[in-house]
N, C-alpha and C positions, 0 to 999 in steps of 0.2 A: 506614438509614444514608444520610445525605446525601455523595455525591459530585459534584464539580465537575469540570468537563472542557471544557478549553482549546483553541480552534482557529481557527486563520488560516489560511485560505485561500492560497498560497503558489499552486501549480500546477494551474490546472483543479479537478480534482477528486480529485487522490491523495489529497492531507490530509484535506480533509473523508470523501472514503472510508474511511480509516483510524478516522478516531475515531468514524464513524458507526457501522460495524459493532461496534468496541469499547466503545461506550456501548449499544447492544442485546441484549452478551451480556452486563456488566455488572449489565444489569437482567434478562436472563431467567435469571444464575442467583441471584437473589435478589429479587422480584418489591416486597421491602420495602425494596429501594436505591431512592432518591431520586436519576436521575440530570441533573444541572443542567449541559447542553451551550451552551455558549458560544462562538458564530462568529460574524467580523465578515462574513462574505460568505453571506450566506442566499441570492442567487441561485444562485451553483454548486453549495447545499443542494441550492435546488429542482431542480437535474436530475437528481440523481441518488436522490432521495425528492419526488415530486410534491406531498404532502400538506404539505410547508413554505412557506411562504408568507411573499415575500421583502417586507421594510419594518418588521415588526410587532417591537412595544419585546420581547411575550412571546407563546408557545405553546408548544399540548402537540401533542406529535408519536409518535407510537407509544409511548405512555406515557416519556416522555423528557418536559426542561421546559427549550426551548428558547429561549436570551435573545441579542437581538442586541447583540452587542459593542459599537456603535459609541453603543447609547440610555445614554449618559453619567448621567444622573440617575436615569433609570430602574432601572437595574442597579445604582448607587450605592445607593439607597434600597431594592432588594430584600435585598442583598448583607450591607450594614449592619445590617439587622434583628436583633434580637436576638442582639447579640454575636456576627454571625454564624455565623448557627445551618446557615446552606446551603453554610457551607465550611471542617469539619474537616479535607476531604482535598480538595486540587485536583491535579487532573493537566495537567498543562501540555505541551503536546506539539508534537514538532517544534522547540524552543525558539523558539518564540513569540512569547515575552513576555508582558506582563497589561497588560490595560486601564489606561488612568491611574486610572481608578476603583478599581479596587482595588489598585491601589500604594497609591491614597488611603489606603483601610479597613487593607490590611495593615502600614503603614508609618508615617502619620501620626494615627490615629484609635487608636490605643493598644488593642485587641480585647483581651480578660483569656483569652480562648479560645486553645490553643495551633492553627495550623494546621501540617497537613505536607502540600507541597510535594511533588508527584514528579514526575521529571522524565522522561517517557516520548519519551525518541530516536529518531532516525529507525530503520530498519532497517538493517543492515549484517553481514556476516558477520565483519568484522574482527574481530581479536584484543581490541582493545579493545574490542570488546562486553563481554565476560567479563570484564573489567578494571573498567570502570567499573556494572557492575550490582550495584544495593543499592549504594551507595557516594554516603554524605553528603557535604553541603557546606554555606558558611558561611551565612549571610543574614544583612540589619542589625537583623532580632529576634533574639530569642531566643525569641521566641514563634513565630515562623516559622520552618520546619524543612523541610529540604531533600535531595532524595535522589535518585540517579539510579534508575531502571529499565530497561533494556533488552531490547526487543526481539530474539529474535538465531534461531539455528538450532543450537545445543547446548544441555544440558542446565543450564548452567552460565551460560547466561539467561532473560527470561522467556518465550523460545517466540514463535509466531505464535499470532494469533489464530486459534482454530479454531471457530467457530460451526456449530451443527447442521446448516446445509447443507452442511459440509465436513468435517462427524467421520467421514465415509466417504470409501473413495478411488472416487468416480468407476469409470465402466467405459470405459473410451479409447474408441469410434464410429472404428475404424481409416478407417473412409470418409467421414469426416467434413469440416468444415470447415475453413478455417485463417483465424485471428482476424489479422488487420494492429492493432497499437494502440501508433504510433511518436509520437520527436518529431520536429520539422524536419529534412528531409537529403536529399541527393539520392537519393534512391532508385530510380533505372533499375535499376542491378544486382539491388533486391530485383522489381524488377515484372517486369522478365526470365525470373527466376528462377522466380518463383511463374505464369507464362506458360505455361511449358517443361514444369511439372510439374502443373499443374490444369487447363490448357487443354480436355481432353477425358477427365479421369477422371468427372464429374459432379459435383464437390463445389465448393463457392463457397470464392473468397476474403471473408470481410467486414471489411470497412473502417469502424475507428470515428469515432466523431466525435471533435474533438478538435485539440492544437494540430500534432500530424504530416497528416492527413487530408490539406490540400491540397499537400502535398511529396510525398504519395504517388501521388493523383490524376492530378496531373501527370503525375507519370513513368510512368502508365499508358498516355497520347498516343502514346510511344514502339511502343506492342506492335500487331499487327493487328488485336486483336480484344480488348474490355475484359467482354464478356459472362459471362465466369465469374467475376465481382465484381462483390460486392453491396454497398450505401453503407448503413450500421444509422443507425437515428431513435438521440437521448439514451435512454437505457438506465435503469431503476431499478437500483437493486444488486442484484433479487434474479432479474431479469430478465436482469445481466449475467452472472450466476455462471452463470445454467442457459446461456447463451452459448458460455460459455468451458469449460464441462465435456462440450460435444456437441462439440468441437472435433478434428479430429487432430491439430492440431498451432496452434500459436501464436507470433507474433510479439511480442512486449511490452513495454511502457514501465514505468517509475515504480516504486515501493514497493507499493498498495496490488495492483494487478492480478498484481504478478511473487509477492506472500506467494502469492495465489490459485494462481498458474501452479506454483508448488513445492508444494502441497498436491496438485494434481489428478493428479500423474505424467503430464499428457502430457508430449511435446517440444514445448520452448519456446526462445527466442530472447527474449534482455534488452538492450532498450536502454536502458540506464543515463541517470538525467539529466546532460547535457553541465555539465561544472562548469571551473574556472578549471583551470590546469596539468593538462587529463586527470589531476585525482584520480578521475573515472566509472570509469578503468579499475581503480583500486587497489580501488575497492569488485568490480567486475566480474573482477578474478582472486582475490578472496578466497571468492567466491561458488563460482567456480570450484573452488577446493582444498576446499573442502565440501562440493563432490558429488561429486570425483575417484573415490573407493573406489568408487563405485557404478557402476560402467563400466569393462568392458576400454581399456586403453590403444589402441586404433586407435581405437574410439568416444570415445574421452572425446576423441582429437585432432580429431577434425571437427565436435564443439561448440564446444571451446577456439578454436578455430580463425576459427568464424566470428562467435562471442562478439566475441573479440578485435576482428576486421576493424567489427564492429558498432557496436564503440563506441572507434573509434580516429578520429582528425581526417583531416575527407572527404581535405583535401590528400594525405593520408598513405597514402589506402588509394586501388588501382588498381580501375574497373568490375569487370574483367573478372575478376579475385583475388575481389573481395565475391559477385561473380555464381557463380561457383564452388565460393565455399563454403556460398553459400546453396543452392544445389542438391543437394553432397552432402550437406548438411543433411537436406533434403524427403526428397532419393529413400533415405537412410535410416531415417528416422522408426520407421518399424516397428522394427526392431532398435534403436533407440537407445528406445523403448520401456518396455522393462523395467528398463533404469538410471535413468528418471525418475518409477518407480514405487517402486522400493526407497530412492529417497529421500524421496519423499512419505511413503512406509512411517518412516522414521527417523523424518520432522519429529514425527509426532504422538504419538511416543514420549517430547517437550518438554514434554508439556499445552500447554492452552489458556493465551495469555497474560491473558487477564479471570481466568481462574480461579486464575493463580500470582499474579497481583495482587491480589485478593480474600483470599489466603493472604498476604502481605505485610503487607497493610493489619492483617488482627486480631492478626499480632505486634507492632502498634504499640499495642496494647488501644486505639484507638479506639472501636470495636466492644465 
């Protein structure tokens, strides 16, 4: 089965993480899928998979057949072959869009081959995940066929990706680290905070790389002593998962790390990406009302809490309010615990999203 799969590079490394680990389970659970990943930014590849190698028109990458977006003819003339034969199914992800080249082939080169389109969305807990999943739309073929799929955290989408280093829940290292992995912001009240309360238990803070790193750094200047934080080299993804699962507790950005942070049952902290009218926040209390059941109401208030403060506009939120709730954050960790265990426990009761796509795809009889 030849599948195709779509990605631009938008933020660092969220996106390509997403589709990187979804085109590896793809292919391991069907060793005889063909899968053709298509990114215009092969350098933010290579950080996060070393073996790709940024410039080149084509490679093979962990059995994956890797094409850069941007080789115009090159990819025209792979693409085009045989009535294109290397794209029944494209995934398109992130809404993206497609190369001119293949607007070309699918649009003005007339292909007798029907493709289907599916439109693999960001993640979101919102109600419209379950609204618009499985749920077609028009295109200027008729030969090209269009569908949404979503990502989501009930059963009634298609789940996170749950890959073999994650089909188990992790054992928490209650004495473990706490991962920093923000974006831009003033962050004194988190370095205070994480001061007050790692300073002399023995565990590190580590700080990733990345586009928060020096808004964090910074605000370290602030503390007397910066010795219980550690600054991590760029990370593989498999490098970063065993990271963030030796961790006790976890600070987080983006899509791809926060699916991980909700598999793993530690506690965690989401900073949402900062979007136009704090819509961050409307994703960040939806997320919220989806883990509600799973924590007593005084716990669920000192997540809600500092969630909120996390991803609300710096103007809007006071040090000394953010420093406070990140604190009772940490010093409860332990007891907030087991409410981020019982939800990791639900998520994987969603299957794998490769594999409910996989199921998708052969009710289209492609396959």
């Amino acid at each position: 089965m030849q599948i195709t799969i779509l990605c631009k590079v938008v933020d660092n490394y969220g996106d390509i993480g997403v589709v990187y680990r979804l085109a590896k389970q793809l292919k391991k659970i069907n060793l005889e899928n063909n899968i053709n990943l298509i990114v215009d930014n092969l350098e933010s590849f290579n950080k996060i998979c070393a073996s790709v190698v940024p410039g080149l028109d084509f490679q093979e990458v962990e059995g994956l057949c890797v094409y850069n977006w941007n080789s115009y003819d090159f990819c025209h003339n792979a693409f085009l072959k045989n009535d294109g034969e290397l794209m029944p199914v494209i995934l398109e992800c992130f809404q993206c869009g497609r190369p001119d080249w293949l607007e070309k082939i699918l649009f003005e080169e007339k292909l007798q081959r029907v493709v289907h389109i599916i439109m693999i969305d960001y993640l979101t807990a919102e109600k419209y995940a379950e609204d618009f999943h499985c749920l077609a739309s028009l295109t200027r073929s008729a030969r090209v066929q269009k569908v949404n799929f979503m990502p989501g955290f009930t059963e009634k989408t298609g789940g996170l990706v749950i890959d073999e280093a994650w089909e188990t829940l992790p054992v928490r290292n209650e004495k473990g680290s706490v991962l920093v992995f923000t974006y831009e912001r003033n962050w004194n009240a988190l370095a205070k905070s994480l001061y007050q309360n790692y300073k002399n238990c023995g565990a590190k803070v580590l700080v990733a790389q990345g586009r928060g790193k020096e808004s964090f750094m910074a605000a370290l200047q602030n503390c007397q002593n910066s010795d219980f934080v550690s600054e991590l080299s760029y990370l593989n993804q498999t490098e970063w998962d065993k990271v963030m699962k030796d961790c006790s507790a976890l600070v987080i950005r983006g899509e791809e790390s926060m699916s991980r942070a909700c598999l793993s049952g530690i506690p965690f902290i989401w900073h949402a990406y900062p979007q136009s009218d704090e819509y961050q926040l409307v994703k960040v209390r939806a997320l919220l009302e989806r883990m509600k059941r799973h924590f007593s109401d005084d716990d669920f208030a000192i997540i809600e809490k500092v969630w909120l403060l996390f991803n609300s506009p710096e103007t809007e939120v006071k040090d000394s309010a953010l420093e406070a709730a990140c604190t009772a954050f940490f010093e409860k960790a332990n007891v907030l615990a087991p409410g981020f265990k019982d939800f990791a426990v639900s998520l994987r009761k969603n299957g794998d999203l490769a594999a409910n796509l996989m199921t998708y795809i052969k009710k289209l009889d492609i396959i």
